[in-house]
C-alpha positions as CSV (number, residue, x, y, z in Angstrom):
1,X,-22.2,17.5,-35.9
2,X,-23.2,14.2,-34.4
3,X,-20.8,12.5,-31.3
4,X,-19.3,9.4,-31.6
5,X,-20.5,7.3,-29.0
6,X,-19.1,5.9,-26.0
7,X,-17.5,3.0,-26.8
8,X,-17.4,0.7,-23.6
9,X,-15.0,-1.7,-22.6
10,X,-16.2,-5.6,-22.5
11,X,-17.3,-6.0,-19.2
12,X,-20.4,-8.2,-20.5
13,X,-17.3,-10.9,-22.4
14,X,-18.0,-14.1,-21.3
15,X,-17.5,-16.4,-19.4
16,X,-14.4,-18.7,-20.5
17,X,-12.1,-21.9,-19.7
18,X,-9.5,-19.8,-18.6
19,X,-8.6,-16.2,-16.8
20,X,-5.8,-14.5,-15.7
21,X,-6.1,-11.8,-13.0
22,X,-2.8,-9.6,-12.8
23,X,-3.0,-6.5,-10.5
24,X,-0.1,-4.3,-10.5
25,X,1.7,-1.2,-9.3
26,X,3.1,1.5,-11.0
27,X,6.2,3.1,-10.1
28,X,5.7,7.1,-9.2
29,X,7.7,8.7,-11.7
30,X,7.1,10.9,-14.8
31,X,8.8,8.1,-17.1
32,X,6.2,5.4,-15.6
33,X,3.4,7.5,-15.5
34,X,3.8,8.2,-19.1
35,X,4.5,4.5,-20.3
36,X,1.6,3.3,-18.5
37,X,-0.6,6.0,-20.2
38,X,0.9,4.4,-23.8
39,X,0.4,1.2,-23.1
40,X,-3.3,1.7,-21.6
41,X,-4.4,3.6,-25.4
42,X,-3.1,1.0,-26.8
43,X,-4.3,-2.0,-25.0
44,X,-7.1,-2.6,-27.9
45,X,-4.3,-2.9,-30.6
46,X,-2.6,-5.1,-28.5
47,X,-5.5,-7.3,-27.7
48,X,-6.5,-7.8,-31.2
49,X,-3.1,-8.9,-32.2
50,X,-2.9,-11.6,-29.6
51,X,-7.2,-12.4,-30.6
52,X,-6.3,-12.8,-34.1
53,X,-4.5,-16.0,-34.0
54,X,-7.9,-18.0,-32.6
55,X,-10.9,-16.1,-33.6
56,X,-12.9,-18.3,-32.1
57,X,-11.4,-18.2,-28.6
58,X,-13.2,-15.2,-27.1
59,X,-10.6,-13.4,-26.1
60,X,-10.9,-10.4,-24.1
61,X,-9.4,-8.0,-21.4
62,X,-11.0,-5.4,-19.2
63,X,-8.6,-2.8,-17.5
64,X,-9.2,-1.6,-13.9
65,X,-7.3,1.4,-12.9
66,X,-7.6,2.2,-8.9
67,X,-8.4,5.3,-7.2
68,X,-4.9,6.3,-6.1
69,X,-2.9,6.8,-9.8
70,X,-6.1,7.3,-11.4
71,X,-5.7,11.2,-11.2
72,X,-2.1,11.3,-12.8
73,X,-2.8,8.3,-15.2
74,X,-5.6,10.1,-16.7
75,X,-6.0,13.5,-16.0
76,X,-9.5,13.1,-15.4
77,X,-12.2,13.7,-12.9
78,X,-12.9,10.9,-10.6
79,X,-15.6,8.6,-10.3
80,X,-18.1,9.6,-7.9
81,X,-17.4,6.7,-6.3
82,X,-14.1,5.5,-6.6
83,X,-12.4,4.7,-3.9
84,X,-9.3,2.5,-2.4
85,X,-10.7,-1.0,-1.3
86,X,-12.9,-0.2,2.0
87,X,-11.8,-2.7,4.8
88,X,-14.5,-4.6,6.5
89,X,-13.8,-6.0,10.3
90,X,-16.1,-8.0,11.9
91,X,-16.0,-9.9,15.2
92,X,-14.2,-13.0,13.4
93,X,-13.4,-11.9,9.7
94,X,-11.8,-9.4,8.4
95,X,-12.4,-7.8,4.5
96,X,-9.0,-7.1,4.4
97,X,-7.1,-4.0,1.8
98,X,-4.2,-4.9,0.0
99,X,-2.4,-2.7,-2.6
100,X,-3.0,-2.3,-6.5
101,X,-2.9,0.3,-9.0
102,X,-3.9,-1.8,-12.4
103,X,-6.0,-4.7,-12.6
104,X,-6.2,-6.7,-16.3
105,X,-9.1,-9.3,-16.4
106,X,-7.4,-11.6,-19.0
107,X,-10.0,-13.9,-20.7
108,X,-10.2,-16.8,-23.6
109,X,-11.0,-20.2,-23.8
110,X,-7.5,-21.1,-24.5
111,X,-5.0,-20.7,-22.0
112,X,-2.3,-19.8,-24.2
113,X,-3.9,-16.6,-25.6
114,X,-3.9,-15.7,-22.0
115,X,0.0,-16.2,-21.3
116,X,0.7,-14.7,-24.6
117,X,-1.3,-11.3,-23.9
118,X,0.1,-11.5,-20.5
119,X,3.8,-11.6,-21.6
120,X,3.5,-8.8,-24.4
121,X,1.7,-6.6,-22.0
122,X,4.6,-7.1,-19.2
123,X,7.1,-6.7,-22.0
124,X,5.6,-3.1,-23.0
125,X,5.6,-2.0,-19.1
126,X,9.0,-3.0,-18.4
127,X,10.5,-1.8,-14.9
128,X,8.0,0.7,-14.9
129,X,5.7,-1.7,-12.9
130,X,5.7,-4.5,-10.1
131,X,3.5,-7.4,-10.3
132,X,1.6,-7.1,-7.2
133,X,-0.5,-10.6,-7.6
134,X,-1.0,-12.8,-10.9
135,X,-3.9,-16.1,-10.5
136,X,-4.2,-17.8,-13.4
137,X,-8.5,-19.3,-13.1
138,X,-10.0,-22.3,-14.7
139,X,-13.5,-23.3,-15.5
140,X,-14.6,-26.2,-13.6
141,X,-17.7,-28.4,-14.7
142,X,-20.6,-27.0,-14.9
143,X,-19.1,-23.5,-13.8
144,X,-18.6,-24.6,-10.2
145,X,-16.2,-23.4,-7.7
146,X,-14.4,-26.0,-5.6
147,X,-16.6,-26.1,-3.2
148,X,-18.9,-28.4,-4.9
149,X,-21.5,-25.1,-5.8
150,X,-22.5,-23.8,-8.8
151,X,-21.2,-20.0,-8.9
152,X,-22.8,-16.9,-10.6
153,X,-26.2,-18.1,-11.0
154,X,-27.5,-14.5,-9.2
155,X,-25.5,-12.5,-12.6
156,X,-28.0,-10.4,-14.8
157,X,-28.2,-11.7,-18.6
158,X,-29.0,-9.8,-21.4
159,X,-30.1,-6.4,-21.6
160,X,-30.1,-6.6,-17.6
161,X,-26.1,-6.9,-18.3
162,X,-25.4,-3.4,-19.3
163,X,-28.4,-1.5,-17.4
164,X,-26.9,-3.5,-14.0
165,X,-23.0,-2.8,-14.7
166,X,-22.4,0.7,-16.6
167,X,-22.6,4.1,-15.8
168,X,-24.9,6.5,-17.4
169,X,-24.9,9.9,-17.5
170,X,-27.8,10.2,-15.2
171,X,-25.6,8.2,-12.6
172,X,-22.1,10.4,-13.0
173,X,-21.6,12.7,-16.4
174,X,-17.1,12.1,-15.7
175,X,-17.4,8.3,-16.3
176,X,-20.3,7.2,-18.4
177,X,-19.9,3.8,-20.4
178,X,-17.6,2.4,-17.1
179,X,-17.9,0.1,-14.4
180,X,-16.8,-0.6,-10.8
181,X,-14.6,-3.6,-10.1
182,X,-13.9,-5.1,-6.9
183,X,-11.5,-8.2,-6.5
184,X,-11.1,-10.5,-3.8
185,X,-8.7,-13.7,-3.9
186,X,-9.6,-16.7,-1.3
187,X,-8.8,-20.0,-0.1
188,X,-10.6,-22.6,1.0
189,X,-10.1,-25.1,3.8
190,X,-11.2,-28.2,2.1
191,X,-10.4,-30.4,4.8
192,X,-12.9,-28.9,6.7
193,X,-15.4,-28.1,4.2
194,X,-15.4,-32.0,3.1
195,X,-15.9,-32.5,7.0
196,X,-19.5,-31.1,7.2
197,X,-22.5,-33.6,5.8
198,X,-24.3,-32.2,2.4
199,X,-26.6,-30.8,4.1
200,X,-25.1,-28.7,6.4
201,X,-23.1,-27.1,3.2
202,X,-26.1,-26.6,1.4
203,X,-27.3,-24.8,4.6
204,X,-24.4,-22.0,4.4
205,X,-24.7,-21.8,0.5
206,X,-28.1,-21.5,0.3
207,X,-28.7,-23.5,-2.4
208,X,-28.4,-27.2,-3.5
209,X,-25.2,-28.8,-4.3
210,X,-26.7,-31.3,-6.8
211,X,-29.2,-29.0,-8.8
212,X,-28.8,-25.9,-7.9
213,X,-32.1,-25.0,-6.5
214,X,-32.3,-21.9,-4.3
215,X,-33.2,-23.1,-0.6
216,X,-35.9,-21.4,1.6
217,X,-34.3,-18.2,3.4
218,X,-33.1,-18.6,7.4
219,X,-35.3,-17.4,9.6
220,X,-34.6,-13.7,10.8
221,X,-32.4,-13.5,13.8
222,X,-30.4,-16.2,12.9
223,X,-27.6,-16.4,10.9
224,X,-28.6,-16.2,6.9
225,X,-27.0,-18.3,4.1
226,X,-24.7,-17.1,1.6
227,X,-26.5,-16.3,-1.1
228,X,-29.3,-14.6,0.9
229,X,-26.3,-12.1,2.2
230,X,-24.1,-11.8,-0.9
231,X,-27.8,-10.6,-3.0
232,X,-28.6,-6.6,-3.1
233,X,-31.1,-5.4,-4.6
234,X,-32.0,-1.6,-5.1
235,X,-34.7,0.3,-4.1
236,X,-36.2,-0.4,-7.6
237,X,-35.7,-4.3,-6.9
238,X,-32.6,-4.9,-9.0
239,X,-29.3,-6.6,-9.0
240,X,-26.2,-4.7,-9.9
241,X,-23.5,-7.2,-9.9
242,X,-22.2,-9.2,-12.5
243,X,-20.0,-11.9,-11.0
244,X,-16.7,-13.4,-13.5
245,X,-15.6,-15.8,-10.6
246,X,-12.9,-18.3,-11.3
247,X,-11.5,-21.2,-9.1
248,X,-7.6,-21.2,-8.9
249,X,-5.6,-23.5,-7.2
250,X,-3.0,-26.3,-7.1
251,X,-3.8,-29.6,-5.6
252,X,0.2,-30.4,-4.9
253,X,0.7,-27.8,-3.3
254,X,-2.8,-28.1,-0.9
255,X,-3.9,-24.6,-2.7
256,X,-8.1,-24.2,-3.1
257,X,-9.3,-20.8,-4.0
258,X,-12.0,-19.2,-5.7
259,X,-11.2,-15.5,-7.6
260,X,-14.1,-12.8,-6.6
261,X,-14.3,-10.3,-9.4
262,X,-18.1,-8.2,-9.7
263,X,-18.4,-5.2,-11.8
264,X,-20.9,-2.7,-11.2
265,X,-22.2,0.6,-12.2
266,X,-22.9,1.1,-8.3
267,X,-19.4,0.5,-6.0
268,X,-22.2,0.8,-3.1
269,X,-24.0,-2.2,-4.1
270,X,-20.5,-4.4,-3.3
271,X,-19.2,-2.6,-0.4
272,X,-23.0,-3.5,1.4
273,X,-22.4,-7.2,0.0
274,X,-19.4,-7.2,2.0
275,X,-20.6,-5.8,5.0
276,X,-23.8,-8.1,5.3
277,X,-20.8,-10.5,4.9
278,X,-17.9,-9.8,7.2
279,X,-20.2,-7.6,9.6
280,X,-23.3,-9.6,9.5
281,X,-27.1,-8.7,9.2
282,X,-27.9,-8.2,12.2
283,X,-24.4,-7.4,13.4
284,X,-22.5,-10.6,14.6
285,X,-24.3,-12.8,12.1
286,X,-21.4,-12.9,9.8
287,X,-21.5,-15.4,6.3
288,X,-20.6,-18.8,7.5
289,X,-19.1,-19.3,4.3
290,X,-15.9,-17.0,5.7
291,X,-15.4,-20.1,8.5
292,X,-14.0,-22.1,5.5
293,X,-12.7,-19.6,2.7
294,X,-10.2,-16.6,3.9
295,X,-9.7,-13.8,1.4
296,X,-6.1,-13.1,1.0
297,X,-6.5,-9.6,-1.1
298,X,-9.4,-6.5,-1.6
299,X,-8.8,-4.0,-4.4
300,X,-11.3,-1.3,-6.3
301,X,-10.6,-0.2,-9.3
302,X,-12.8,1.4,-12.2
303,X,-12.8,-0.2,-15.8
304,X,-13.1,3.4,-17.9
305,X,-14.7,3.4,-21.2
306,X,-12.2,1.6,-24.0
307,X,-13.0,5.3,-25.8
308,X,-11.4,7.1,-22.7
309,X,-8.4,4.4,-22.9
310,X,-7.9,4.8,-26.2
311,X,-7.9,8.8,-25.5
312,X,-5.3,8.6,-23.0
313,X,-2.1,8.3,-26.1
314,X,-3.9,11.8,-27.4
315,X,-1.1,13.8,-25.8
């Protein structure tokens, strides 16, 4: 008898015009415990009654479940490497842990779809969850974050999507066809971003504002530009991160922000992004970026395979 394959969930959707991020907590009861399992099997039912209305709108959600209800939400082994959001101090900033049991990465070109899916999957979960954080993101331009920089242009594409963001057997047999997630929410000081020339942002980027183009790397012993710290590669010479970032924000109400979210089927990869980051390579040598945006929130959670979802209504 043949098996039916692993079905994953769709980590590689794309990019859209709009994304919700809504992390939240479940309440530690049997009753809660048990609704959340329901509504998790049944998340690709209710995705496709909310996609059917615009076909064309490329709507998706990816579900994140962290490391501390993943044992009694699914009954299953761990991930090899899951974990709750590792904290990174360095001398001036701080990667910083905040709480979260569910993450949905809500995504469609039309904002409504969004909201919709949003308020039918709250409606399911009832008082048996608390909304722990909810940022609505936007596309802006030519997929640039507020900062004036083009955003994602390190992701894999292609067949490199899949090899650099799920799990194989070879890497851990309990969670093949899944995917680390770690999210990060953080403001910006515009005022003084818009203070420094050009030239001096292009310095901490690492790239171009204008076109894009990917400027030399510093000199070692000296403090290295974004993108040079925020790019791992393996010991094979690849990339495993596959970036969905969204700006958020609210002019009125002086609120910049750009929404980290980067799957990949290695949670190691991140966690040494963030430390080249927040640490520095060398030590001390943070990413000046962190002078001008502050991340408010860290969480890790896994997306499983949407077959291991689905399996989770079985009992």
């Amino acid at each position: 008898m043949s098996r039916v394959p692993i079905q994953s969930q769709r980590v590689d959707a794309p990019l859209t015009q709009s994304a919700t991020f809504l992390i939240l907590d479940i309440a530690d009861t049997p009753d809660a415990t048990k609704t959340a399992r329901s509504v998790l099997a049944s998340i690709d039912d209710l995705a496709k009654n909310v996609s059917i209305r615009d076909l064309g709108a490329q709507f998706a959600c990816t579900v994140g479940i962290g490391a501390k209800v993943w044992d009694r939400v699914t009954g299953l082994p761990r991930p090899s490497e899951l974990h709750p959001f590792r904290e990174f101090k360095g001398a001036k900033h701080t990667a910083v842990a905040t709480p979260g049991d569910l993450l949905f990465h809500i995504r469609s070109e039309r904002r409504d779809l969004c909201f919709e899916f949003e308020r039918q999957l709250l409606d399911l979960l009832g008082d048996t969850v608390k909304v722990i954080d909810v940022t609505v993101g936007f596309r802006y331009f030519d997929v640039r974050d507020l900062l004036g920089f083009v955003d994602g242009t390190a992701n894999p594409v292609g067949q490199d999507v899949p090899a650099s963001t799920l799990i194989t057997a070879e890497d851990d047999g309990h969670a093949v066809g899944g995917s680390y997630i770690v999210v990060q929410k953080y403001v910006h000081d515009m005022t003084a971003w818009k203070k420094l020339s050009t030239e001096a942002q292009e310095a901490i980027i690492g790239r171009s504002k204008l076109d894009n183009i990917e400027l030399e790397d510093a000199p070692n012993g000296t403090q290295a530009s974004h993108k040079t710290l925020a790019t791992i590669e393996d010991e094979h010479g690849e990339k495993h991160i596959l970036r969905d970032n969204m700006p958020f924000g609210n002019p009125g109400s002086g609120e910049f922000g750009t929404y980290f979210i980067g799957y990949s089927r290695k949670l190691w990869v991140i966690e040494k992004m963030l430390q080249r980051m927040f640490i520095g390579d060398p030590t001390g040598l943070h990413d000046r970026l962190l002078d001008y945006s502050t991340p408010l929130t860290g969480c890790t959670f896994f997306a499983p395979s949407a077959s291991l979802l689905s399996g989770l209504g079985d009992d």
